[in-house]
C-alpha angles and dihedrals in degrees: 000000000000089000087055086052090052092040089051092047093053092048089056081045094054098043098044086054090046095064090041093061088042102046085042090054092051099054094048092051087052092047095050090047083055095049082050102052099039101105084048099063090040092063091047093053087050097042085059097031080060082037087053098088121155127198137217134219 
């Protein structure tokens, strides 16, 4: 019984782990996309700051 109770704890354990590499994986790939694609994003915020005209009557 007491080697059930042990086997049960390291499957929480594993899978616990388990989530944590994937979610982990999946952070550092989004963050990555976001590195990737920042100048990117730069020239499309000036392009519509220069866009951004009012006018005056």
């Amino acid at each position: 019984m007491n080697e059930e109770e042990q086997k049960k704890d390291k499957f929480w354990l594993y899978v616990g782990l388990t989530v944590f590499v994937i979610v982990t994986g999946i952070v550092m790939v989004k963050q990555s996309e976001n590195e990737k694609f920042a100048p990117i994003k730069e020239q499309v915020d000036a392009e519509n700051a220069e866009m951004n005209i009012r006018v005056l009557n």
